[in-house]
N, C-alpha and C positions, 0 to 999 in steps of 0.2 A: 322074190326080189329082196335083195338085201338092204338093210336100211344107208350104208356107206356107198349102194350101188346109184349112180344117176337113172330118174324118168326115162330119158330118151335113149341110157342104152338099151333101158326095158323094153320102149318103142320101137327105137330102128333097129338094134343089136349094136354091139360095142365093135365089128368092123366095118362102119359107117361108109368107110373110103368106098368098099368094093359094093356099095348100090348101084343100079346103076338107071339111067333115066325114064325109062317109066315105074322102077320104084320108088324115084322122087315122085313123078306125077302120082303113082295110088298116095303115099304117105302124106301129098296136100290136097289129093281131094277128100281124106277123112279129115283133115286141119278146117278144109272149106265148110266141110256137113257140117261138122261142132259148132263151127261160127255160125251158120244160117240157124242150127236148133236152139242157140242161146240167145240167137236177135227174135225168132219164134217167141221163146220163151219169155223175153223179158217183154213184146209186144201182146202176148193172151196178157198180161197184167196188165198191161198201160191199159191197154181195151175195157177190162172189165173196172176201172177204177176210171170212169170215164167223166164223174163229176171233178173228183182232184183234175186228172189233165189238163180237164178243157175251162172249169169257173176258174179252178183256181191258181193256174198256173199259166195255160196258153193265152188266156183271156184278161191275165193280170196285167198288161202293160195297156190296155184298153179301158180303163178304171180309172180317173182322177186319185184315187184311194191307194195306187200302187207305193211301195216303198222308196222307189227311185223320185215321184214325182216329190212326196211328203220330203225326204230329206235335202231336195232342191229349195223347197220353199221354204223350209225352214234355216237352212243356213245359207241361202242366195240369198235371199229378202223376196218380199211380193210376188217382185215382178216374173218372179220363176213360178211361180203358185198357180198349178192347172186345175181348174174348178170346172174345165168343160173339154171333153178329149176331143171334142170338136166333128165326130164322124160315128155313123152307125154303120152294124156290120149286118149284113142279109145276105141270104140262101133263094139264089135264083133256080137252083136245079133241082129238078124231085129226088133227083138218089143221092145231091150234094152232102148231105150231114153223113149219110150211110158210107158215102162213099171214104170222104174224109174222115171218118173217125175211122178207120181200117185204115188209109195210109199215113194218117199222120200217129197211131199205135206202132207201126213198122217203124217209121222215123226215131220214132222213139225207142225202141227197142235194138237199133243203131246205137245210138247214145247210150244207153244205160248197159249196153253189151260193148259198148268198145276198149274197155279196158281188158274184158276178155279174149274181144281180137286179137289185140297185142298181144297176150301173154301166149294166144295159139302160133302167131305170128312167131314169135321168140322161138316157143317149142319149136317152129319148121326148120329155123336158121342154127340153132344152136349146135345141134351136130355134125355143124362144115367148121365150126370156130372149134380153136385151139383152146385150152384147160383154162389158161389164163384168161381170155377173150370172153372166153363164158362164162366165167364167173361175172368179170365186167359187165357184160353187157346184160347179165340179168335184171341188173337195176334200172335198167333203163323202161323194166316194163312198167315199175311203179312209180318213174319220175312221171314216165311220157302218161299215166292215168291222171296222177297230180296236176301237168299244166293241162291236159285236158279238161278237168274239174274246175280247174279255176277258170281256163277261156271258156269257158259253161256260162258261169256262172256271170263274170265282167260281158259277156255278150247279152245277158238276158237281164242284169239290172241296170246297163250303163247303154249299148247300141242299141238294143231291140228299142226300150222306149222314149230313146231320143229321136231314132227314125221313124216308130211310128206317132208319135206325138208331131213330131214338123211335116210330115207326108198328108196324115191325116188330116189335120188342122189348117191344111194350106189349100187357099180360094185364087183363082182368078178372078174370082167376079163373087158380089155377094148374092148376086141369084142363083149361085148354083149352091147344091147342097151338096156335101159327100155321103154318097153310102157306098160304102166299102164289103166288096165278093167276101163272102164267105174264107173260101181259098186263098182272094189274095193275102189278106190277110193272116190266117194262118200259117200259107207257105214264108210271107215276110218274118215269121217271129222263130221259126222253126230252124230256117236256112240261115238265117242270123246269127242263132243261136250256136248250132252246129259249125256254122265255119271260125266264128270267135275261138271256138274249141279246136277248131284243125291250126287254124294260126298261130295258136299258142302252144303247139308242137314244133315251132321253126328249134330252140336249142334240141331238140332229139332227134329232129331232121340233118341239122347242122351239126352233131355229133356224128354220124353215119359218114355223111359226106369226109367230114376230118377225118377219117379211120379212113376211109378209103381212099385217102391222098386227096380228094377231088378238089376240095376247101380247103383255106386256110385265111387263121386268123389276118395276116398278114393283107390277104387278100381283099376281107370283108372292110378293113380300116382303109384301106384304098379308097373303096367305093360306097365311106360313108358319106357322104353330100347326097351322092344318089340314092339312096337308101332312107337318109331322112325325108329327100322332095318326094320320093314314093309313098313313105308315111303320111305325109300331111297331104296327098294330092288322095289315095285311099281314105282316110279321118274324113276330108271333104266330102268325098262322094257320099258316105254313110250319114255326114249331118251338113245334106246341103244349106242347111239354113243359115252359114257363114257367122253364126256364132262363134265368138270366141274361146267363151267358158267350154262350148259342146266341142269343139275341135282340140282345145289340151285334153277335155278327161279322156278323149279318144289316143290322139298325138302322142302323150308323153309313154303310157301304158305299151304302146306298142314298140316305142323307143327302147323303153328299156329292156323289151324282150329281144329285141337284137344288138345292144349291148351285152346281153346276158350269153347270148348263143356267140359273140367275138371270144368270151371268156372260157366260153367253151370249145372254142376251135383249139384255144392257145393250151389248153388243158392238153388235148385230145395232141397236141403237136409234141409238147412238152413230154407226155407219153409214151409216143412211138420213140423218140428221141431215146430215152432210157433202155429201151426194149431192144434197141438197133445196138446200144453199145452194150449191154449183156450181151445180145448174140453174139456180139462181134468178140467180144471175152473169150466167152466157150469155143 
């Protein structure tokens, strides 16, 4: 292979056109194996590093001591100052720990391999796009890991322990006590986590769709009213506690990631626009 030769001609061979439909099917089901041995892979490590996972990271929003709560109290005042998370977690089932620490490794190995999805994702599509198209949208494997990183990371220091600090901490009655399953608990911090990071994919979603005619800037400005009452009606659900402070840090953040993906429709229009009057040139 020559170093000025593309991957995928090496892969699929450079006349791509004449495949034909069950050579795309073999060429993704080795795209699929790759991703299942790399979520494998990054899952034996979560497993075997199972004090980081589970004290110090799954278990950090369940701590008065987390960074989210300390920096509430420290620049909210007091009244924000969690001295007591309010709820104990317990293992009702004999195999529960066993069991969970094996799917919440997988989970994790989801995550820590999804930027490699992507880029396997990429290799599948790249050989139907045209020279120019490909080059384009190769970036998009490193944007779409980047918001993924960041809705990571705003899911697990800003939702995860707003919802479980108000979930937890909240009594009907003061003779009941909360102790909180094992699982439920973890599934809440994990699926939190995970979807704040799919969320934050809506501009590489909303990229795709503009390329493919389906969106347009135009269209998403229409239907901003409904798109903010969606935001704040979502923010809600995640911090029912009808705070106000807990519904902006949520609210605005989300805002502006669909303002962000408007700017990217108009981009993505602006683009084809140039490309349609070269063609029309030649």
């Amino acid at each position: 292979m020559s170093l000025d030769q593309p991957f995928y001609e090496e892969e699929y061979g450079a006349n791509d056109k004449e495949m034909g439909f069950l050579d795309h099917l073999e060429a993704l089901r080795w795209h699929i194996v790759r991703c299942v041995l790399a979520i494998l892979l990054f899952a034996c490590v979560a497993f075997g590093f199972i004090n980081i996972l589970f004290d110090d990271i799954l278990m950090g929003p369940a701590k008065p001591s987390f960074w989210t709560y300390r920096m509430l109290c420290k620049y909210l005042g007091d009244s924000f100052c969690i001295k007591d998370i309010g709820f104990k977690i317990i293992n009702t089932d004999l195999s529960g720990q066993f069991t969970k620490h094996i799917m919440t490794s997988l989970m994790t190995g989801v995550i820590l391999g999804f930027p490699y999805i992507l880029w396997e994702l990429w290799r599948f599509v790249a050989p139907a796009l045209k020279g120019r198209e490909r080059k384009n949208t190769s970036k998009i494997v490193g944007a779409g890991s980047i918001l993924f990183l960041v809705g990571l990371v705003f899911g697990y220091y800003f939702i995860t322990p707003i919802t479980v600090q108000f979930l937890g901490s909240y009594r009907i009655s003061a003779y009941i006590q909360n102790y909180i399953d094992m699982e439920s608990y973890l599934d809440t911090v994990v699926m939190m986590t995970f979807c704040s990071g799919i969320v934050f994919e809506l501009p590489m979603i909303v990229f795709f769709l503009a390329r493919a005619g389906i969106l347009s800037a135009k269209t998403m400005r229409q239907y901003r009213r409904h798109a903010v009452l969606a935001i704040i009606v979502l923010s809600a659900i995640i911090t029912p506690g009808g705070d106000i402070t807990s519904l902006l840090v949520l609210s605005i953040p989300f805002y502006l990631l669909f303002e962000a993906s408007i700017i990217v429709a108009a981009a993505v229009y602006r683009k084809r626009a140039e490309e349609d009057a070269d063609y029309s040139i030649e």
